[in-house]
N, C-alpha and C positions, 0 to 999 in steps of 0.2 A: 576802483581800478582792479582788472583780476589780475594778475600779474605781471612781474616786469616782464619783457621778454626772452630775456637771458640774465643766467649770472655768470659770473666767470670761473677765475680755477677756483675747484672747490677745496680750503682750511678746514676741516674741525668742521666738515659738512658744509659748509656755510658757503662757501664760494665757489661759482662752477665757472663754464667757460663762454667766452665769447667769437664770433665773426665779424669781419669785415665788409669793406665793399670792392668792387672790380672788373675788366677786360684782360682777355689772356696775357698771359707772361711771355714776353720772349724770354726761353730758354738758352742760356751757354752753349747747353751742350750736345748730344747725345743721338743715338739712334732714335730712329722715330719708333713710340711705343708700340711695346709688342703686347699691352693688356695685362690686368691682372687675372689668372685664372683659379677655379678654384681647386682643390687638390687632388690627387685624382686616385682612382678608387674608393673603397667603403674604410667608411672612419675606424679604427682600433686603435686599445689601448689608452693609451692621454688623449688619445684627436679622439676616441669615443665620447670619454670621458667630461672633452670641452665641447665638442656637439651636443651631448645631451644636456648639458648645463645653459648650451645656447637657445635650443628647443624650449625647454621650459620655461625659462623667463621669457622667452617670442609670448607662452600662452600665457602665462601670469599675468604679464604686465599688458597684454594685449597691444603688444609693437606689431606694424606693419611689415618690419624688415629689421633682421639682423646682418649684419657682413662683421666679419673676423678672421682677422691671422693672429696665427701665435708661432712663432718660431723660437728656434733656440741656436744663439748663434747665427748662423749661415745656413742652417736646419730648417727649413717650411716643416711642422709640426700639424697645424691646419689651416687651409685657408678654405672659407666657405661662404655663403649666402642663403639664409633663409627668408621666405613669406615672400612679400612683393615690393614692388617700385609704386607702382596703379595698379588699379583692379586690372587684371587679368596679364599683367607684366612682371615676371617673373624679377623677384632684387636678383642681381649679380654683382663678384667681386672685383668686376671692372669700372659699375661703374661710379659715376663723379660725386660726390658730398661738400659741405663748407667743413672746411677743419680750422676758423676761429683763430682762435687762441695759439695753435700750433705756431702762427703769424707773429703772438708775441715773443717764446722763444726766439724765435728767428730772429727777431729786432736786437733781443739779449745779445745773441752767440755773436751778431754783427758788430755790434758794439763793442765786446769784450777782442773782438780781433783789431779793430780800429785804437782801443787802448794797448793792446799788445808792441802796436806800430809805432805809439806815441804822435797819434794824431788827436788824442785828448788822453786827460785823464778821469776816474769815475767820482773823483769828488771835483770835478771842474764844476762852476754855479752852470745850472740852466741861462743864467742870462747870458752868460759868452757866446750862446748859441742862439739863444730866443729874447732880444734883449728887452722885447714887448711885454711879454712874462710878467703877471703879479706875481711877487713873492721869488722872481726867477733866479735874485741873488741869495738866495737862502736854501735855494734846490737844489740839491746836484747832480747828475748824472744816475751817481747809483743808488737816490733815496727814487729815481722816475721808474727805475729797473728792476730794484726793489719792491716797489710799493710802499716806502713809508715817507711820504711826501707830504702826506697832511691835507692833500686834493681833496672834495667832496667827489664822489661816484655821482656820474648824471644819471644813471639808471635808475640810482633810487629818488631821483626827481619827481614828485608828483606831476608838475608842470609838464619834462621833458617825456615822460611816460604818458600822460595823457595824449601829446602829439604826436605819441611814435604807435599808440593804437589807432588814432583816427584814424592815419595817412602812413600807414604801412609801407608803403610803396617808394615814400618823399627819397629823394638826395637830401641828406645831411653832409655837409661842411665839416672840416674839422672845427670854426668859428663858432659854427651853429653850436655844438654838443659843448667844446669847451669854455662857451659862456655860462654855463649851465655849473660848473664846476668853481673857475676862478672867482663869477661873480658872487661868490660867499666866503666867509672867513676860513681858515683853515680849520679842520680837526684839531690839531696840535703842531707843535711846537717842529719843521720839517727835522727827522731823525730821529725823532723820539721817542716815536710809538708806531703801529701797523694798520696800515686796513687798507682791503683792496678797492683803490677807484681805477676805472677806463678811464681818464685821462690822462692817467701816468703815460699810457704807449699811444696815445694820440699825438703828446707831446715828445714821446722818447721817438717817434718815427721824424717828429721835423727834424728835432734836433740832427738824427744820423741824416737827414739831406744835405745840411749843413756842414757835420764834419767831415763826410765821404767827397762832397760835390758833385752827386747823382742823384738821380730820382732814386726813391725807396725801393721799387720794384728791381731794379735793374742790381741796386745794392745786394738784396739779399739772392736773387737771383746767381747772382757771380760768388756771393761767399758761402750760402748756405744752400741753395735749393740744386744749382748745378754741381756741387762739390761731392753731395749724398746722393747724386743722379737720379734723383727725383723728376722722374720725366713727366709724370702726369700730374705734376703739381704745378699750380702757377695764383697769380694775381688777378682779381678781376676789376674792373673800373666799373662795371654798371654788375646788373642785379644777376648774369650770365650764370650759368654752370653749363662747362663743356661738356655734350653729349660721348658716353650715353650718361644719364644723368639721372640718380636718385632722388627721387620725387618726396618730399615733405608736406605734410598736414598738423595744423595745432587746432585747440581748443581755445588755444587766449581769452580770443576777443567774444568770447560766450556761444561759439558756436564752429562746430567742427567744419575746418576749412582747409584748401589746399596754401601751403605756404613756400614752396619752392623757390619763388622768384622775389620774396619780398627785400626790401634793400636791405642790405647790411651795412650802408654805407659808414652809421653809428657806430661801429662796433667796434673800430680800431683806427690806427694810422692809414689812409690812402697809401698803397704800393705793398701795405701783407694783411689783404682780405683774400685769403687763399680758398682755395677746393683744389683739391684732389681726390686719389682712391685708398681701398684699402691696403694696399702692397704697398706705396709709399708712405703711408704714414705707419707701417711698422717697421720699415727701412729707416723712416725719419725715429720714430723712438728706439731703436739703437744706436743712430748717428748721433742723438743728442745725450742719450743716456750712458753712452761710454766717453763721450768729450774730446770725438774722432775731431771734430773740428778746430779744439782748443787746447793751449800750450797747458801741462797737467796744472800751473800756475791757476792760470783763467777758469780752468775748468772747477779747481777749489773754492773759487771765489762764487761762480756760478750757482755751486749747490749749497754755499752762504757767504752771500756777501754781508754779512752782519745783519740778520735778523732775527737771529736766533734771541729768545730771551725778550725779545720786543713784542709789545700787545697784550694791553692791559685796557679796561673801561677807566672813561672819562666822564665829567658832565655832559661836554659837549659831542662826547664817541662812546656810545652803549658796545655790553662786549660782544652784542652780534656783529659789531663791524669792527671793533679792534681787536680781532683775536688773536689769542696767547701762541706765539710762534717757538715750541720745543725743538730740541737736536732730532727727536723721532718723528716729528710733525710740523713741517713749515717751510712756506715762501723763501724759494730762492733768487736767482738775479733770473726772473721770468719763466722757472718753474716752480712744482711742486715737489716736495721731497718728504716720500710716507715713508717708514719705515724699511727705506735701503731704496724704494721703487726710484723711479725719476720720471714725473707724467705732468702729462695737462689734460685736460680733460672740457672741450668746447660743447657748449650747448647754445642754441640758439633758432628757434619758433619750429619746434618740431624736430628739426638734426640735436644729436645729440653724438659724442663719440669720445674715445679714449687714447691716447697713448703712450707708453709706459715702458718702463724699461728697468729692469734687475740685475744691476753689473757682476753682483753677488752669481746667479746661476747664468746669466749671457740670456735670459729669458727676456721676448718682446711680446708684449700685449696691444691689439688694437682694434678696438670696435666700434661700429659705426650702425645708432638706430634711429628708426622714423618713429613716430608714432602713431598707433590705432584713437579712434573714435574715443575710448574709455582706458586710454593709458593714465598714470598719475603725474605729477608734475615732479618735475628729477630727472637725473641724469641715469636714464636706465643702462645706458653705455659704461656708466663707471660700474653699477652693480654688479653686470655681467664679469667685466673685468676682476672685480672684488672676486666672485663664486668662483671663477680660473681659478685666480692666485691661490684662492684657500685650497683649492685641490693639488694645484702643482707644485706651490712653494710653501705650506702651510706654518714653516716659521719666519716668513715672510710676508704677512696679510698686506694686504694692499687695501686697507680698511682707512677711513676716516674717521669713525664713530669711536 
């Protein structure tokens, strides 16, 4: 097997991000999009400074396309688009990518509002929700939100990996993926320890069906995606990205291929396999990284709900998958928290991208890469991110390593 096809957020290196699957979102709200553009005039200054840091990693790493904003504040700093979409189609900052993972935030933020209402609480068992659930009375809430559930990750499935190379293309179920998970013993003991599996938010999406009494889509739509007027961002049910739309290629399956449309139905809860561009998801990592949406309560809990101090190796959990969760380094209720940043960072068959947010200087980072023919395997989107940070916040690294 050459590799999985994603990982999710990346811990201590180890974890990058994931997508979903989906058809457009009806939106709440908003004017009809006016586009992302890119910024206008010659770059100076810091926007020199983050162009050329963009430029060279395009050649290094041999990406097909870079797209980036970084703002500060209310401040557009740069937004721009380098290399291509396809041969001879110029990448731009309008158009469409999969942002993964952004999906599981959202699940978070939905959630922690839905506790705020007292329509559940985050130590309520999983089974008052999913009463089908192995283990569902031992799980709660915020060990699904968390990640320290004790779930096996189907991605590191031989079996499930092997199907999701052959048939690229399949509909996956939420059934299908989280058989792959429940039907094995747990990790550990639910609460005890750390490691990221995808089925926590495959599980943590029914459950929010459940406690809202709407479909997921329309959930997060009305609390999170219209609220941060996120226009260009939505849900898809099949394998779609709204035009215009950045085109992806991988190596996976041993041979340089286009992979634009392959499903993502695996990758997360039905109703937050999102795409958007890059002006909403660096609108979305300030909206998440300042806790615009959340009581300052929630939003504490957010950037640790108790995981701090958890993730250590086991017999049954080597410590590439139970990793050590520090105060400067770890898993929050559905992000990542580096050293002050607040991001997630979605990878999935060629898309790769970042979002990030520094309450500390009001700084947002967010990029979004394809990959070339002889690119490496990683998240070149975080690295870029990384090379910014070091320039603009340099006691603030946005580093993993």
């Amino acid at each position: 097997m050459r590799r999985t096809r994603t990982v999710l957020l990346s811990l201590a290196g180890l974890l990058a991000a994931v997508v979903p699957a989906g058809t457009a979102t009806s939106m709440p709200t908003a004017p009809a999009p006016q586009g992302c553009a890119a910024s206008p005039g010659p770059a100076r200054g810091q926007a020199r400074q983050v162009l050329d840091i963009a430029e060279r990693a395009r050649r290094e790493f041999d990406l097909n396309s870079v797209i980036l904003r970084v703002t500060s504040g209310d401040k557009d700093l740069l937004t721009t688009a380098l290399g291509e979409s396809m041969t001879g189609v110029p990448a731009r900052p309008s158009m469409h990518f999969r942002t993964g993972s952004v999906g599981i935030v959202y699940m978070a933020t939905a959630l922690l509002q839905l506790v705020e209402q007292g329509k559940a609480t985050l130590d309520d068992p999983v089974s008052r929700w999913l009463p089908d659930l192995p283990h569902g009375s031992e799980i709660t809430l915020r060990m699904l939100g968390a990640s320290t559930s004790g779930l096996h990750d189907y991605v590191t499935d031989p079996k499930f990996l092997a199907a999701l190379e052959a048939a690229p293309f399949r509909e996956w179920t939420a059934r299908d993926v989280d058989e792959y998970a429940t039907s094995q013993p747990l990790l550990y003991r639910p609460g005890t320890n750390w490691s990221y599996s995808h089925a926590n938010f495959q599980l943590l999406g029914a459950a929010l069906e459940k406690i809202s009494g709407m479909p997921l889509q329309r959930l997060l739509a009305e609390r999170v995606i219209g609220p941060l007027g996120l226009s260009r961002t939505g849900n898809q049910y099949t394998p779609e990205i709204p035009a215009p739309v950045l085109h992806a290629f991988t190596s996976e399956r041993g041979t340089y291929e286009e992979s634009t449309f392959w499903n993502p139905s695996w990758t997360t809860a039905r109703g937050a396999v999102l795409t958007g561009d890059i002006c909403d998801l660096a609108r979305s990592a300030r909206g998440i990284g300042t806790g615009e949406l959340l009581s300052a309560q929630s939003f504490k809990t957010q950037l640790d709900p108790g995981t701090i101090g958890l993730g250590h190796a086991t017999a049954d959990c080597p410590a590439t998958v139970c990793l050590t969760n520090t105060p400067a380094t770890h898993f929050g209720f559905g992000v990542l928290v580096i050293n002050g940043w607040i991001l997630t960072n979605p990878s999935f068959s060629g898309y790769a991208a970042i979002q990030a947010h520094l309450p500390a200087e009001g700084l947002s980072i967010a990029v979004s890469t394809t990959k070339g023919p002889k690119s490496p395997e990683g998240n070149q989107a975080q690295e870029i991110a990384e090379r910014i940070a070091a320039v603009l916040t340099p006691e603030h690294p946005l580093t993993l390593k």
